[in-house]
C-alpha positions as CSV (number, residue, x, y, z in Angstrom):
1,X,1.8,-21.8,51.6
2,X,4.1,-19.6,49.4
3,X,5.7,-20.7,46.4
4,X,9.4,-21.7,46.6
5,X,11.6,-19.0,45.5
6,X,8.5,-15.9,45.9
7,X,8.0,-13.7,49.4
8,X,6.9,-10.7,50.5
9,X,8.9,-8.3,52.1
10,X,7.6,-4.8,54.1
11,X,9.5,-1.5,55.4
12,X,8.4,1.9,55.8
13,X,7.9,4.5,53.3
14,X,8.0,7.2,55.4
15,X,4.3,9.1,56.6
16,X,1.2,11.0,55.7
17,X,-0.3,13.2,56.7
18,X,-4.0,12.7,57.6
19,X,-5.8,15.5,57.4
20,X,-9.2,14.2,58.7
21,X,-7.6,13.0,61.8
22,X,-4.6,15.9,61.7
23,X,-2.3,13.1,62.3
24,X,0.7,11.5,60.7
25,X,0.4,7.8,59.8
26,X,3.1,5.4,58.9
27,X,3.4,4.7,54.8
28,X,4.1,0.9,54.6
29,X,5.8,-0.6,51.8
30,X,6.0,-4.2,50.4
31,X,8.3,-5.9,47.9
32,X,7.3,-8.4,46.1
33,X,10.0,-10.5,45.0
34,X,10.7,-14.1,42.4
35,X,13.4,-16.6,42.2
36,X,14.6,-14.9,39.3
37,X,15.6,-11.8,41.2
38,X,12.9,-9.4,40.0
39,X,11.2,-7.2,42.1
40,X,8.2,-5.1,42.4
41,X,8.0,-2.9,45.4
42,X,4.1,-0.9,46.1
43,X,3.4,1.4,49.3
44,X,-0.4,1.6,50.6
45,X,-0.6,5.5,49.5
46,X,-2.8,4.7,46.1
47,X,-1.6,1.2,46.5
48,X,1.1,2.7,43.9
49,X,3.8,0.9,42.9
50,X,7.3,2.6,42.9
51,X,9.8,0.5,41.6
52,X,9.6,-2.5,39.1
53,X,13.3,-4.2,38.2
54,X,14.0,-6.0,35.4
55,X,16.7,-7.8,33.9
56,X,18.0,-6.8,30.1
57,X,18.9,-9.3,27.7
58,X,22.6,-9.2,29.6
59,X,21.4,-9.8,32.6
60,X,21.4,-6.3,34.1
61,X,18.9,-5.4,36.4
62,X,17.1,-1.9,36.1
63,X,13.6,0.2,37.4
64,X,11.6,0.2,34.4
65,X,8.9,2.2,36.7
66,X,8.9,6.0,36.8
67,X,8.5,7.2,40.9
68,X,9.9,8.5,43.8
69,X,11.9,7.7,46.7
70,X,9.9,9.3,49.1
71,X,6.6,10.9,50.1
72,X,7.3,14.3,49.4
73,X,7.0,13.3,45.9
74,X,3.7,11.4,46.1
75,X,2.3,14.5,48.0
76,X,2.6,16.9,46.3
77,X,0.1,16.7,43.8
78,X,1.0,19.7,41.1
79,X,3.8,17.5,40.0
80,X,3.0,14.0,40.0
81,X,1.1,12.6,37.4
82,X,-0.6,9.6,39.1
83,X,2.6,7.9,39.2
84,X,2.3,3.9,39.7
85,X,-1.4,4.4,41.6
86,X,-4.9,3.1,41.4
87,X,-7.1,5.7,39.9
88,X,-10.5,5.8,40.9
89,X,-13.7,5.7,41.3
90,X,-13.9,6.5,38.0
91,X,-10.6,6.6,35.4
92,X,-10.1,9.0,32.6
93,X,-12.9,11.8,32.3
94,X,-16.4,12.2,32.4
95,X,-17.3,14.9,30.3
96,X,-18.9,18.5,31.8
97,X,-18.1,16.3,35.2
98,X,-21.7,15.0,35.5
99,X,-23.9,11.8,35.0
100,X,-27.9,10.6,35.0
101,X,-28.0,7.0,37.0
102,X,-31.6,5.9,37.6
103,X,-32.9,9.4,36.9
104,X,-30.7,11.6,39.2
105,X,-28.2,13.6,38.0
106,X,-24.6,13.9,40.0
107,X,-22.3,16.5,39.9
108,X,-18.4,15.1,40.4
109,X,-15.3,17.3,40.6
110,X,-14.1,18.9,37.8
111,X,-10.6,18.9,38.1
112,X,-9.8,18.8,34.3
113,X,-11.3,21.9,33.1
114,X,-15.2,21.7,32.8
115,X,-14.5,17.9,33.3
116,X,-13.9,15.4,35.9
117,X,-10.7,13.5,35.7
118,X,-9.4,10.4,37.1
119,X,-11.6,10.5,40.5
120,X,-11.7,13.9,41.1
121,X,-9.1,16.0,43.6
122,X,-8.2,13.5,45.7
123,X,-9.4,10.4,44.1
124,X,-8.2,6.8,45.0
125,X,-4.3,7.2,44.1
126,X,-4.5,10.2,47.2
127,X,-5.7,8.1,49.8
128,X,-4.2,5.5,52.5
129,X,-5.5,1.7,51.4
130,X,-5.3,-0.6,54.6
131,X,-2.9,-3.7,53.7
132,X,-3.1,-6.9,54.3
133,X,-0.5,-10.0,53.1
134,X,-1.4,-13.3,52.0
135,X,1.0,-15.7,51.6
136,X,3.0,-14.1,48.7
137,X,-0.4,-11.6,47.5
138,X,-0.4,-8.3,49.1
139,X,-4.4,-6.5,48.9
140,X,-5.1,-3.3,50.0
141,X,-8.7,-1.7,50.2
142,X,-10.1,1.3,50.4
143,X,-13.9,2.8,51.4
144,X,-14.8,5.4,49.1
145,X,-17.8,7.1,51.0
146,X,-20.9,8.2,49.8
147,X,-20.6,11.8,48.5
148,X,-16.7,11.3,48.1
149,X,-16.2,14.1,44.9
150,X,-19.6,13.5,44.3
151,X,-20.3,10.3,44.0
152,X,-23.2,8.5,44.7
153,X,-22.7,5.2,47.2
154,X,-20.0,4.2,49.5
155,X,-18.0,1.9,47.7
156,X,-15.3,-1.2,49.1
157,X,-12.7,-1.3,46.6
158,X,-9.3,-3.4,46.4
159,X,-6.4,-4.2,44.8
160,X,-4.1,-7.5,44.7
161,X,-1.0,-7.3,43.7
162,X,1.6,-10.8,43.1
163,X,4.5,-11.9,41.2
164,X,4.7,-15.2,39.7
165,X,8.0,-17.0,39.0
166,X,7.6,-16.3,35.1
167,X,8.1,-12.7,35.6
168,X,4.2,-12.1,35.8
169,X,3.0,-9.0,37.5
170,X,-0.7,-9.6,38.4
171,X,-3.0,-7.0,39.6
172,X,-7.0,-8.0,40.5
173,X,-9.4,-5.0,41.5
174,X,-12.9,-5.4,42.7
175,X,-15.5,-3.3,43.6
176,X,-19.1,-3.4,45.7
177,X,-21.2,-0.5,46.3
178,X,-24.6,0.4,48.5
179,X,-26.2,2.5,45.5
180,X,-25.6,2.6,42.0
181,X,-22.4,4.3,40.8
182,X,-20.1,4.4,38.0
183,X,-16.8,2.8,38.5
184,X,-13.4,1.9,36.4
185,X,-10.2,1.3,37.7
186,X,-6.7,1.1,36.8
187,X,-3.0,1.4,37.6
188,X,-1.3,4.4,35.9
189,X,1.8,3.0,35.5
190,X,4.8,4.8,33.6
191,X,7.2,2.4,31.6
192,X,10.2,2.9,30.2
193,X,11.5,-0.4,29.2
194,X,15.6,1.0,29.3
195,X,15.1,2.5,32.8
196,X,13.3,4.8,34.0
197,X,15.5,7.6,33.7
198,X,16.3,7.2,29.8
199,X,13.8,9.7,28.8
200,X,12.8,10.3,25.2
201,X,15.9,9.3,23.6
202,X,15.0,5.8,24.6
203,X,11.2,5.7,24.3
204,X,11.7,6.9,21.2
205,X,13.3,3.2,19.7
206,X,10.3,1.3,21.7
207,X,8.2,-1.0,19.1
208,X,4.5,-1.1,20.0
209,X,1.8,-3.0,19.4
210,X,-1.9,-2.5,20.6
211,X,-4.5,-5.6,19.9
212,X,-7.1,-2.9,18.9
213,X,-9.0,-2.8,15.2
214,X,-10.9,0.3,16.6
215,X,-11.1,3.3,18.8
216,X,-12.6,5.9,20.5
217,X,-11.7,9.7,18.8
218,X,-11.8,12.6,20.7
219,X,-12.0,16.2,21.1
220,X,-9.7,18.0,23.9
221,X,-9.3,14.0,24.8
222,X,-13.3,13.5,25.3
223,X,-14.9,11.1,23.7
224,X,-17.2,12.4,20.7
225,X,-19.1,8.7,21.3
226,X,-18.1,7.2,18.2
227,X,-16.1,4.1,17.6
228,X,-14.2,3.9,14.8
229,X,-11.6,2.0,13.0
230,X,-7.6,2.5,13.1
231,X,-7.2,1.2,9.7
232,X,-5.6,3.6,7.7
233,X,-4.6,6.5,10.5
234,X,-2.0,6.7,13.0
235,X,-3.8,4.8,15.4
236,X,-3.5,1.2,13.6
237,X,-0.7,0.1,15.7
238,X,-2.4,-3.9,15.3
239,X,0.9,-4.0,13.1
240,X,4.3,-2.9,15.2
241,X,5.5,0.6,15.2
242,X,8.6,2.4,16.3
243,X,7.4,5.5,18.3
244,X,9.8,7.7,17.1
245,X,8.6,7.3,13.6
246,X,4.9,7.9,14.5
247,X,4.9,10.3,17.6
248,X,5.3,13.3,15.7
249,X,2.3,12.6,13.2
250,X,-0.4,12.1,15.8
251,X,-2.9,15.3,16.5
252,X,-2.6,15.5,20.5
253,X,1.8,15.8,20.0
254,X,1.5,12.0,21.3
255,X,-1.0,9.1,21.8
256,X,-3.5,9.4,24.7
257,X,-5.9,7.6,23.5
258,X,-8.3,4.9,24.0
259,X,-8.2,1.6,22.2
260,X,-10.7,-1.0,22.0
261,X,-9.2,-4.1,22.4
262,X,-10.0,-7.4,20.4
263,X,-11.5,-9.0,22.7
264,X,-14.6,-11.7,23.3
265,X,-17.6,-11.9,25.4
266,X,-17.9,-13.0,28.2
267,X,-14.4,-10.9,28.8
268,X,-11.5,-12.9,29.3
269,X,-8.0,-12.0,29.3
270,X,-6.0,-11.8,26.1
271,X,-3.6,-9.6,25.1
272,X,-3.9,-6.1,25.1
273,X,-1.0,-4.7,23.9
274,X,3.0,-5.2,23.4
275,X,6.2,-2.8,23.5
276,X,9.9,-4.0,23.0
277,X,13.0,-2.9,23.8
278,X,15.5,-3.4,20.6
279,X,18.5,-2.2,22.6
280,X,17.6,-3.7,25.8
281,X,15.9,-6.3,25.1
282,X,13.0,-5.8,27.5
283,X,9.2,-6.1,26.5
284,X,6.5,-5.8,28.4
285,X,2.9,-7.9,27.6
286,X,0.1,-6.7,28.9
287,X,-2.8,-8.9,29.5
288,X,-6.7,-7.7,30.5
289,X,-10.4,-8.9,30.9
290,X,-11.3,-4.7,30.3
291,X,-12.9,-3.7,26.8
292,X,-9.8,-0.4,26.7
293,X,-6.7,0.2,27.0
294,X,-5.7,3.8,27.0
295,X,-2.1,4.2,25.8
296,X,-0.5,7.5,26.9
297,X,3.1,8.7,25.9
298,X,3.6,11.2,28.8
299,X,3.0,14.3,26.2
300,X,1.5,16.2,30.0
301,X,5.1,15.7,31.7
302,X,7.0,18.9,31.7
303,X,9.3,19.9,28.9
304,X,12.2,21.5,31.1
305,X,14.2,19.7,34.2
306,X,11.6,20.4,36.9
307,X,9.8,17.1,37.9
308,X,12.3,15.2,40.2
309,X,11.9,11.3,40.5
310,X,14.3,8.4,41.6
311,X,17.8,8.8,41.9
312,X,17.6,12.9,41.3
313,X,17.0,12.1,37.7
314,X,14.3,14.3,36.0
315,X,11.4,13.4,33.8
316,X,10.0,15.0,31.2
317,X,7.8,14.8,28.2
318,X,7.7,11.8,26.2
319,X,10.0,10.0,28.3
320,X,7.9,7.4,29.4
321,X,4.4,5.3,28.1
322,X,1.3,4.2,29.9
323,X,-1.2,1.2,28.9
324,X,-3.9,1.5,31.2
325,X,-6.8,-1.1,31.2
326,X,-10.0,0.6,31.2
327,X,-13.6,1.1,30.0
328,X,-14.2,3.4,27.8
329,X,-13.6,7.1,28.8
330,X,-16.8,8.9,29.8
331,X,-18.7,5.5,28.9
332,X,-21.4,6.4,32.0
333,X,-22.6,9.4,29.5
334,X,-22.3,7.5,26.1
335,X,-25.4,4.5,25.7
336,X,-23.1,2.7,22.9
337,X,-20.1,2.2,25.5
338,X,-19.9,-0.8,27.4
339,X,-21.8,-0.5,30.8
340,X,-19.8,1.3,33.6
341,X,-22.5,1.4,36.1
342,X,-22.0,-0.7,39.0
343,X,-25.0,-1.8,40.9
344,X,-25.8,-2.8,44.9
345,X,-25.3,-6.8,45.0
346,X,-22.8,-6.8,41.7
347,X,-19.1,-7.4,42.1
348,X,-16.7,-5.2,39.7
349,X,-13.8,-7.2,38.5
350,X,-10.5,-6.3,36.6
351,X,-8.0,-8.5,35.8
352,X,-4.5,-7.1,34.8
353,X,-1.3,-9.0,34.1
354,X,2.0,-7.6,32.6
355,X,4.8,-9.7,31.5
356,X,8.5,-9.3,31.3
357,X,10.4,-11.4,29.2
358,X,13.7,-11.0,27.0
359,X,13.1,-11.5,23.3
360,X,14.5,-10.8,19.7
361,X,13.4,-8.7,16.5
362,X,11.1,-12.1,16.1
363,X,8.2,-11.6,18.9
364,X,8.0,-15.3,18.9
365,X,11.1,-15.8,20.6
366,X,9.7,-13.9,23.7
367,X,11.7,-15.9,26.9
368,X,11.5,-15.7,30.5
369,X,14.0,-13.1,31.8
């Protein structure tokens, strides 16, 4: 049974091309949609989602999700940044693109200089998930053979997307495998709370706040191994900043970097980490069972008017911010991470949930859009 007031919705997006089978195959899209008007819509290329819209603290309704409106853009690969899609089988890098599990040493694409990045090539956000609807939950799976970039294992992954009536966008990936491989998830979403054609002007007066004491420093955005405290650098964002009076002191010209989040054990979801809108009113809440979050602020996206999204708007550097739940980066090569290796008869599981609300200078007074 679906809940009053929430349904799914599917059209096409268009095709892809298959090059395995040298055949085009229909691109199907769903929208998710509440009583309140909001709307999430996610195609089963990456399972990516391409449009979220929101209300303001007006009323007005606007795509806080950076995209495209058709294939073309998905495809080709030089110029989108993993827009909206589940990244896989392993996010973020694995250093000198290799691993030891159970003695063996693999060798994985190194598509990130002389390291392996975000599943390789063609990783999980360049495939066709099969989709299937449940009531007002949409799940689409992929099966990541063995050998796929290097990986050892054919792994059955998925993805369930909803959208509750409290402006709650919930995402639930598992995993199962036949031999031991690493694997870590997420969706790469891009956010900018104003719209996501504002560019940097607007990200620049989003408050942030990340529920992280410590962190993982890098070099060339690898992890040396060490976790260390924010306190007292420009990582300690446990108390709110505004971006534009921060970006410019951190070393990479922007964050991407990986927090470790406040979290318990067993994991359980709390809060991972909070941005706000002043002049809109917007803020997202971000929610997550994982022990990282790797905030981003687009620093990779081109500085000049050449990457083409939505509307014929263009996006460019610093105009928009990820929060993507995670383990660590390379945690498969570093013993003091948490485990990433995910064994024959386990079940991976990642929990995400972001919020919209409308709320004041006081985060207290957070409210239901």
């Amino acid at each position: 049974m679906s809940a009053p007031g929430l349904k799914v919705e599917e059209d096409s997006f268009g095709t892809f091309f298959d090059e395995e089978r040298s055949v085009n195959v229909p691109v199907r899209r769903f929208t998710l949609k509440n009583s309140r008007n909001v709307s999430v819509q996610i195609i089963n290329y990456g399972a990516t989602i391409t449009n979220i819209v929101v209300p303001d603290k007006n009323g007005v309704f606007a795509d806080v999700n950076l995209g495209f409106d058709s294939m073309e853009g998905y495809t080709k690969n030089w110029v989108n940044p993993y827009f909206g899609a589940i990244v896989g089988r392993v996010a973020n890098r694995i250093g000198k693109a290799q691993f030891t599990v159970k003695n063996e040493t693999y060798h994985v694409s190194k598509n990130n200089g002389e390291n392996h990045l975000h599943g390789g090539f063609k990783g999980f956000d360049k495939k066709m998930w099969e989709a299937n609807v449940e009531g007002t939950k949409v799940t689409f799976s992929y099966v990541s053979k063995d050998g796929e970039e290097g990986y050892p294992g054919s792994v059955l992954v998925a993805a369930t997307y909803s959208l509750s009536d409290a402006n709650e966008l919930l995402l639930e990936m598992t995993a199962t495998t036949t031999k031991p491989t690493p694997v870590n998830l997420t969706n790469h979403a891009y956010f900018n709370l104003a719209g996501h054609d504002k560019g940097w002007s607007a990200l620049s007066e989003h408050k942030v706040h990340v529920n992280a004491s410590f962190y993982t420093p890098g070099v060339d955005l690898l992890p040396t191994g060490e976790i260390k405290p924010v306190a007292g650098t420009i990582f300690d964002l446990t108390t709110t900043k505004q971006l534009k009076d921060v970006l410019s002191w951190t070393p990479d010209d922007g964050y991407d970097t990986n927090f470790c989040v406040n979290t318990t054990k067993p994991p359980t979801m709390v809060l991972a980490a909070r941005v706000y809108h002043p002049q809109s009113g917007r803020q997202l809440e971000i929610y997550s069972d994982q022990p990282g979050i790797q905030f981003y602020t687009s620093n990779s996206l081109p500085t000049e008017n050449i990457l083409q999204g939505k509307g014929g708007c263009y996006y460019t550097k610093h105009g928009a911010f990820c929060l993507e739940t995670q383990n660590y980066p390379d945690a498969v090569n570093q013993p003091n991470f948490p485990k990433s290796v995910l064994l024959p008869g386990e079940t991976y599981k990642h929990n995400v949930k972001y919020l919209f609300g409308i709320q004041n200078e006081d985060p207290s007074s957070c409210t239901i859009a």
